[in-house]
C-alpha positions in Angstrom: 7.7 -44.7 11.4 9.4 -41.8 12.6 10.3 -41.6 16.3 8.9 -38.5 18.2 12.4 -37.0 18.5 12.8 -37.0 14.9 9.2 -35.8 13.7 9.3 -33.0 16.5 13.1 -31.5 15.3 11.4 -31.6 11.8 8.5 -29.1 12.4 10.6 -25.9 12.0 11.9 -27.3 8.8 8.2 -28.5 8.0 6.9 -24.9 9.2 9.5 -22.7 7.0 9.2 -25.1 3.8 5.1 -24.6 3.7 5.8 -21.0 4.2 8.0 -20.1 1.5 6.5 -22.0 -1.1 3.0 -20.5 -0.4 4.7 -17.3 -0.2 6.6 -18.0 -3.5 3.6 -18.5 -5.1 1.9 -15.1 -3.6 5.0 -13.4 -4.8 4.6 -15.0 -8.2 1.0 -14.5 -9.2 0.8 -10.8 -7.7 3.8 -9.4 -6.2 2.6 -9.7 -2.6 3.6 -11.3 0.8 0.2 -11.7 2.5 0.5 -10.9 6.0 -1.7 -13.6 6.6 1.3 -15.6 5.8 4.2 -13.6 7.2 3.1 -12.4 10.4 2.2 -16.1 12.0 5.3 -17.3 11.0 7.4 -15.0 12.9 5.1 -15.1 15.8 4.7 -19.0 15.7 8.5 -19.3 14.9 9.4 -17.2 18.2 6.7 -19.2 19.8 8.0 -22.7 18.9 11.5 -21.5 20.1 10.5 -20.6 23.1 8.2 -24.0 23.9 10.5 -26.3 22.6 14.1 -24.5 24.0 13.1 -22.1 27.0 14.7 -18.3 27.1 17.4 -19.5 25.1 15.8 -20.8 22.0 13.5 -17.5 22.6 16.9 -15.3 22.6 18.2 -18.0 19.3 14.7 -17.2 17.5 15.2 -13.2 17.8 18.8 -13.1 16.8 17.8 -15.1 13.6 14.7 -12.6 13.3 17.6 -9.6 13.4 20.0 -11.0 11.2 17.4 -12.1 8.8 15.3 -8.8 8.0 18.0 -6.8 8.4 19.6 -6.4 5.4 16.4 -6.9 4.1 14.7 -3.9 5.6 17.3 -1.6 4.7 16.8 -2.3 0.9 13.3 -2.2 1.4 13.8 1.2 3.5 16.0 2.6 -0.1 12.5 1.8 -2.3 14.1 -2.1 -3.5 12.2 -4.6 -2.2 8.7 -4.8 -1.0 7.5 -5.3 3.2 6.5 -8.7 2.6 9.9 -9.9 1.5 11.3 -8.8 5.1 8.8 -9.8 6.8 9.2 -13.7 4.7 12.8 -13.6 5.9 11.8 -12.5 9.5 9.9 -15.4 9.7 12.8 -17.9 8.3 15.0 -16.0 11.2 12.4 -17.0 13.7 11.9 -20.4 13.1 15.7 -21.6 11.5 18.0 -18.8 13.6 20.7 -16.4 12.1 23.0 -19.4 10.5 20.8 -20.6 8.6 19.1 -17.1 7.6 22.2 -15.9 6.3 23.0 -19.1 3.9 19.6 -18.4 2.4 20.2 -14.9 2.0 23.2 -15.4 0.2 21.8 -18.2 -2.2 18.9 -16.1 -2.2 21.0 -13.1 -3.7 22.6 -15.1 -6.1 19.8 -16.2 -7.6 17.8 -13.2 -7.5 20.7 -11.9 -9.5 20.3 -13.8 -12.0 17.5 -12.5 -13.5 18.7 -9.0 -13.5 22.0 -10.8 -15.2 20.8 -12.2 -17.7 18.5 -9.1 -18.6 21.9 -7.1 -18.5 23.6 -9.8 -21.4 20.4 -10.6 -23.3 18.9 -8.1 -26.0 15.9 -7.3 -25.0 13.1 -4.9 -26.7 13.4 -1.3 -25.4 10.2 0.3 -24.1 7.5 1.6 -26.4 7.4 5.2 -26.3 4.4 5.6 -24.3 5.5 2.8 -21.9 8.6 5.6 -21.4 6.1 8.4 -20.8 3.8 6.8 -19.0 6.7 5.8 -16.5 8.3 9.4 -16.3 5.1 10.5 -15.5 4.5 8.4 -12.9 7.6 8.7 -11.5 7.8 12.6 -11.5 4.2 12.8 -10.0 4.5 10.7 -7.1 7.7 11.2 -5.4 6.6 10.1 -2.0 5.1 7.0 -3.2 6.5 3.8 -3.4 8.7 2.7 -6.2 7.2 -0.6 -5.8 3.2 0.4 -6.0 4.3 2.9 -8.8 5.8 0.0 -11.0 3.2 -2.3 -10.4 0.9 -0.1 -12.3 2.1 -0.8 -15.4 3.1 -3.5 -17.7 6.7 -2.5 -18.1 7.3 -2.1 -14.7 5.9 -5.2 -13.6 8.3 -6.9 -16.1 11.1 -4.9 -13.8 10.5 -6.4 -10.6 12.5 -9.6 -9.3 9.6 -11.7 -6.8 12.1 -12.0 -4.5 9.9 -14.2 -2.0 10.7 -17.0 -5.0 14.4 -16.5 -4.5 13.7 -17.3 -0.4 12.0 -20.4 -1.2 14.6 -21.3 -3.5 17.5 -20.5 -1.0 15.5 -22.4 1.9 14.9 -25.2 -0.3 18.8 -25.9 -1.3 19.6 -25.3 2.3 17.5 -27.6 3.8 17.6 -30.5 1.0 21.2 -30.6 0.0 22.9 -32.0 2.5 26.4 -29.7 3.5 25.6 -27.4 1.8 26.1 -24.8 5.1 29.5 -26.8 5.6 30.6 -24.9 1.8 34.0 -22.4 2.1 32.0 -19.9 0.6 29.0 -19.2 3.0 31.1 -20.0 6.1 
């Protein structure tokens, strides 16, 4: 049996862990962040913060918010990342706080390099011709649009894009279930 205490301090973890692996999943299957999912888990993260701390854990949850979707929302600002992956990480902010945010931003960028890594080393097939044409002309007729959207049309971008709400769940996961892992040289 756990003691209150114990089960209460555990709900954040609880909270952000249900999140990210449904979101991972989303991401996965269809390259989307539902705001179904995101949006209530800033708002309840903020919420819980403020219930279970006062002002304090309010002011804790909204620093972890900023540092979180920050550098986030400025790749996603350049045309690199979709909404839904700022607004995942917002929520991790909101519920965790900054500390923890930033270890699973840096795993999470380690391991969303990965991919693009091993892509660089590894022959791969180049596109089919049309695949080529059918991407220039995409790209050339819809400046304003978004990179994302645009790739998503297509097979051969689709096999371009990183679901980066995977690489979250995977940071939060190591962060929460190896034990010292925050304590390492390198994130500190």
């Amino acid at each position: 049996m756990f003691p209150a205490a114990d089960l209460l301090n555990s709900v954040p973890a609880i909270a952000v862990l249900a999140a990210v692996c449904t979101g991972a999943l989303c991401d996965v299957r269809g390259f989307r962040l539902p705001n179904w999912l995101t949006f209530p888990l800033v708002i309840t993260g903020v919420a819980w913060q403020l219930w279970s701390a006062g002002l304090p854990g309010m002011a804790w949850s909204l620093a972890g918010i900023v540092v979180a979707a920050a550098p986030l929302l400025y790749v996603h600002l350049r045309g690199g990342m979709g909404a839904g992956d700022v607004k995942l990480m917002a929520g991790v902010g909101a519920w965790m706080g900054a500390w923890f945010s930033l270890h699973v931003l840096v795993i999470a960028g380690i391991v969303g390099g990965l991919p693009g890594l091993l892509r660089i080393l590894t022959p791969h097939q180049p596109l089919r011709s049309a695949d080529r044409v059918n991407d220039e002309s995409e790209e050339c007729s819809d400046e304003s649009g978004d990179a994302i959207e645009r790739a998503l049309r297509t097979p051969a971008g689709r096999r371009r894009l990183v679901p980066f709400g995977l690489m979250i769940a995977v940071g939060v996961c190591l962060n929460l279930m190896i034990p010292g892992l925050q304590q390492l040289a390198i994130l500190n």
